[in-house]
C-alpha positions in Angstrom: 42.8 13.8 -16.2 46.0 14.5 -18.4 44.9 15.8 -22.2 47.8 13.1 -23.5 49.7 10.0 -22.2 53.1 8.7 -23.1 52.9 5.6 -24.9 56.6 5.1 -26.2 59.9 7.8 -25.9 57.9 10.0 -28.8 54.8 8.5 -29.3 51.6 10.0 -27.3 48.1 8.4 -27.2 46.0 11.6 -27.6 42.7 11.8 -25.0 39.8 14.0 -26.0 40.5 17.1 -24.2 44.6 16.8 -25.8 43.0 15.9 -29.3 40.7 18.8 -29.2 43.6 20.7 -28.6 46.0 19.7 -31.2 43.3 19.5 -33.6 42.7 23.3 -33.0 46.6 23.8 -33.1 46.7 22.6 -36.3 44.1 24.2 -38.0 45.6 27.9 -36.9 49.2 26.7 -38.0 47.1 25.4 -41.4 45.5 28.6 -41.9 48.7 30.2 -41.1 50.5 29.0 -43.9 47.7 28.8 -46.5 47.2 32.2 -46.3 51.1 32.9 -47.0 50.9 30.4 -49.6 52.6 27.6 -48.6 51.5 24.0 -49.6 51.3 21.1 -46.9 52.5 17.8 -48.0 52.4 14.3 -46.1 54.8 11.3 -46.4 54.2 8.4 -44.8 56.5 7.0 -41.8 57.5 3.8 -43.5 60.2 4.1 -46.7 61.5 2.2 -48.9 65.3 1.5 -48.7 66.4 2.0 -52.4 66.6 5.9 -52.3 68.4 5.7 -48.8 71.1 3.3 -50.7 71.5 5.8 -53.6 72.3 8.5 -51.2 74.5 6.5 -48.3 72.4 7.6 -46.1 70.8 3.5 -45.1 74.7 2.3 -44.6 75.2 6.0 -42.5 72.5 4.8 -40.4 73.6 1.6 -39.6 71.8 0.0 -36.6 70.5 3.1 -35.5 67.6 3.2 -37.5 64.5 0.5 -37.4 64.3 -1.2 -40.6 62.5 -4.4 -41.8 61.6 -6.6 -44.9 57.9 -7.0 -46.4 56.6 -10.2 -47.1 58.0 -10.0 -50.5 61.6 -9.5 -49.5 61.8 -5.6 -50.2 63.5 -3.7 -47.6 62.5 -0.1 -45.7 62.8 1.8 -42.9 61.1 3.7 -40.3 61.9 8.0 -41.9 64.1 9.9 -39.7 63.6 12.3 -42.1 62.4 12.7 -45.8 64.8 14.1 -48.1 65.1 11.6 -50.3 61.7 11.3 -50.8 61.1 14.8 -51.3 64.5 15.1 -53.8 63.0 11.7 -55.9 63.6 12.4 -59.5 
């Protein structure tokens, strides 16, 4: 039985055997770089679009990217990468 299974071009639904596996992957790499010093950080997939707009990158983008509008109008998109999140004054 196969330890992952394509779900989507990227995404992977992880079985036991594959979970176990990147679960222990990550604690090494985790270890790895706490005992160097380094800090891990998480940002989640979904952004908003203003700080996109402020740096060109949301027009740059254009229909390449998967954006959408929340219930109260307010517009984000799905992170190629995090930047502008990270660069937030």
């Amino acid at each position: 039985m196969a330890s992952s299974a394509p779900l989507a071009p990227g995404g992977y639904t992880w079985l036991p055997l594959g979970k176990l596996v990147l679960d222990r992957v990550t604690e090494i790499v985790r270890s790895e770089m706490t005992a160097i010093g380094d800090q891990e950080v998480h940002f989640p997939a979904l952004l908003p679009a203003e700080p996109y707009r402020t740096s060109g990158r949301w027009t740059e983008y254009g229909d390449d990217i998967f954006t959408l509008a929340d219930r109260r109008g307010a517009e984000h998109l799905l992170a190629p990468t995090h930047e502008e999140m990270a660069t937030l004054p």
